[in-house]
C-alpha positions as CSV (number, residue, x, y, z in Angstrom):
1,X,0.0,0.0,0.0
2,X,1.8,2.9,-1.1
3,X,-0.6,5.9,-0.7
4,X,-1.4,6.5,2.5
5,X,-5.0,6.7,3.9
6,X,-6.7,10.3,3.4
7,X,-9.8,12.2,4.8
8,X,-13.0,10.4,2.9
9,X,-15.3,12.8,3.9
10,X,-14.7,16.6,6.1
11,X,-17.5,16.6,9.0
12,X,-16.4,19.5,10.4
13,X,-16.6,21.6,7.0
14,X,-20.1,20.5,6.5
15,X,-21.0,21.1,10.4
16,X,-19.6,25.1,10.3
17,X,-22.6,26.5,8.0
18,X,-25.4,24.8,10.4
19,X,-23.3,25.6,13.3
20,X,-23.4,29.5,11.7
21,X,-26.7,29.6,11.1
22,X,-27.5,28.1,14.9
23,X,-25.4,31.1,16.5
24,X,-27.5,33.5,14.3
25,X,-30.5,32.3,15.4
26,X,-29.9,32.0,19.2
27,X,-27.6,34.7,19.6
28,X,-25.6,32.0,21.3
29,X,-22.3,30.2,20.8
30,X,-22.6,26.6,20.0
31,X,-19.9,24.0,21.0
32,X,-19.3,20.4,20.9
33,X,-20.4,18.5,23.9
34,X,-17.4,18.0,24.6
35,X,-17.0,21.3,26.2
36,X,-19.6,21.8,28.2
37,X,-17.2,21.3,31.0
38,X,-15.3,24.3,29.7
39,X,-18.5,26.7,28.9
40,X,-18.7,28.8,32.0
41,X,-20.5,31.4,30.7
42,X,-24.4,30.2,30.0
43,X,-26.1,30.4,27.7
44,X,-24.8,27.7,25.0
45,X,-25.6,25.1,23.0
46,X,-24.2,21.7,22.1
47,X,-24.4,19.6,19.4
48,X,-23.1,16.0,19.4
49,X,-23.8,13.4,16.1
50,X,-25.8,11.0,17.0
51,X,-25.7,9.0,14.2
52,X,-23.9,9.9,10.8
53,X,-23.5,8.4,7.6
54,X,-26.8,6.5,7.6
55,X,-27.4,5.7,3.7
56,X,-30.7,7.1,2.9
57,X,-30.9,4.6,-0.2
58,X,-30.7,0.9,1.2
59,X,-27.2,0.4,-0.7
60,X,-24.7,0.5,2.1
61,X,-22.1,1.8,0.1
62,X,-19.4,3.9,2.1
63,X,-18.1,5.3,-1.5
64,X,-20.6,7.9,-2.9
65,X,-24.7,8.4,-1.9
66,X,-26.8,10.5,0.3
67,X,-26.2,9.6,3.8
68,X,-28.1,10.8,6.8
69,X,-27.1,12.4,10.2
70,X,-28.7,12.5,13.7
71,X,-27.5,15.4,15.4
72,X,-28.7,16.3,19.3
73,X,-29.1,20.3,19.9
74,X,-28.7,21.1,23.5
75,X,-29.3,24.9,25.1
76,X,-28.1,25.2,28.3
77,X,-29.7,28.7,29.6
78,X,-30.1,30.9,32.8
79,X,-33.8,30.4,33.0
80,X,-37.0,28.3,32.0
81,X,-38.5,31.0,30.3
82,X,-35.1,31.3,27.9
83,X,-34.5,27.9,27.6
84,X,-38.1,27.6,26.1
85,X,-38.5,30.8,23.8
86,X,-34.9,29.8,22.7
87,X,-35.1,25.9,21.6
88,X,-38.9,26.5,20.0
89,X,-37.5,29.6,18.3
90,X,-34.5,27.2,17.1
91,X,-36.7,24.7,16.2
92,X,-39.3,26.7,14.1
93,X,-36.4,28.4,12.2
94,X,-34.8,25.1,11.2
95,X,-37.9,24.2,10.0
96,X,-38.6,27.1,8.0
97,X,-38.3,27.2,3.8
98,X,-36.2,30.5,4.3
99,X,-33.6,28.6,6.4
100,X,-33.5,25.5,4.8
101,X,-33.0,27.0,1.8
102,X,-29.8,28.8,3.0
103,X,-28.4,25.2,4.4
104,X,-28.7,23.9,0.8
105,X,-27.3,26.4,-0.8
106,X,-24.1,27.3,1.7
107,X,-24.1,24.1,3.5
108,X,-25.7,21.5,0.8
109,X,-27.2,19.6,3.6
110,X,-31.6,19.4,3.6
111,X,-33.0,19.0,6.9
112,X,-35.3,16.0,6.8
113,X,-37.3,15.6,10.6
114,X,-36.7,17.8,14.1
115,X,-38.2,15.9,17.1
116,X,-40.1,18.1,19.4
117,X,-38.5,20.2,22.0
118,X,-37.9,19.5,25.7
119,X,-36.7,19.3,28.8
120,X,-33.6,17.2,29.3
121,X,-31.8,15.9,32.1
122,X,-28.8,17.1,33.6
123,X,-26.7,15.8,36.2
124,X,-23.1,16.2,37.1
125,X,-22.4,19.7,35.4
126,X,-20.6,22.8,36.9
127,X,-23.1,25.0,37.5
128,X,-25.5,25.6,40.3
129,X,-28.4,25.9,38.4
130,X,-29.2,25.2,34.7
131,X,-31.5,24.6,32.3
132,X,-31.2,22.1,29.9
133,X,-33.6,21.9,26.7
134,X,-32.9,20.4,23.6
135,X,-34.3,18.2,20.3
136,X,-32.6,16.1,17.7
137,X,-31.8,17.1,14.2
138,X,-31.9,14.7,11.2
139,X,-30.2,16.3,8.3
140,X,-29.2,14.6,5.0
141,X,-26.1,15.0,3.2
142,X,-24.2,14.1,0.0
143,X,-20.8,11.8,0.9
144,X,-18.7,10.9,-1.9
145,X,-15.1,9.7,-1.8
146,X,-13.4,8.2,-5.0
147,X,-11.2,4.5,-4.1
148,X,-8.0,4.6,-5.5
149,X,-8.3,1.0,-6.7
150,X,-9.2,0.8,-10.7
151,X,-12.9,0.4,-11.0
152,X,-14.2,-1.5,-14.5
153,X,-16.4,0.8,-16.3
154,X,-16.8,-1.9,-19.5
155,X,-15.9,-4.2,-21.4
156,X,-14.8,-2.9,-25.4
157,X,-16.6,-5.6,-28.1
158,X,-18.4,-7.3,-24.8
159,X,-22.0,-6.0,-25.8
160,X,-21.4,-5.7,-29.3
161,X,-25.1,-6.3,-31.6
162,X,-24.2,-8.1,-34.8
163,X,-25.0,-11.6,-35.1
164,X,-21.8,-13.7,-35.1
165,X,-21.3,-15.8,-38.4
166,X,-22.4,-19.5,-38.5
């Protein structure tokens, strides 16, 4: 094997327009959940894949398709009242035509589903008090990565027409 391995796909690059148009929306900064430890300042929101590079088409192939992504939104917020008005105003805007249009365009991802918005748990966190709201995202995407093995695309003279002489 003499080339090495590459990237097949850049999540990150896909992730930064949705993760834009989340901030704008909000007025908050989003993070990975990762770093919730490290967000001292509320509020934020999180985002963590849930599931990614589901094929949306039954063919499993890891090469080139749509695939699907599960993505969990998480606000963490001063107060009920915020944590409400700001996941259902997140949630109506990723929902709207205006929005999703932007996403394909800049982002070419399509949202496909966005469960309803509630109340999640939280334990464990470092803050005193904190209110933790949230819904998951399904978004669709188009994956495609070339193999650097030969592929055969035909065969010359295999499908030719004319009879054959007798």
């Amino acid at each position: 094997m003499s080339q090495p391995f590459k990237q097949t796909f850049d999540f990150e690059a896909m992730f930064k327009p949705l993760i834009q148009i989340i901030e704008k929306i909000t007025d908050c900064p989003v993070v990975p959940n990762a770093q919730v430890a490290s967000s001292k300042k509320l509020p934020f929101i999180t985002y963590y894949p849930l599931i990614f590079d589901d094929p949306v088409f039954g063919d499993a192939t890891a090469n080139e398709g749509q695939f699907e992504a599960t993505i969990s939104l998480d606000l963490f917020v001063d107060s009920l009242g915020q944590g409400i008005q700001k996941s259902g105003d997140l949630w109506a805007y990723l929902r709207d035509p205006y929005v999703r249009q932007w996403l394909r365009t800049n982002a070419r991802i399509t949202i496909q589903s966005a469960t309803a918005p509630r109340s999640r748990s939280v334990t464990n966190l470092p803050f005193h008090a904190v209110h933790h709201h949230g819904f998951d995202l399904t978004i669709q995407y188009f994956r495609h990565y070339r193999s650097p093995i030969d592929t055969i695309q035909d065969v010359e003279g295999f499908f030719d027409t004319e009879k054959e002489d007798e």
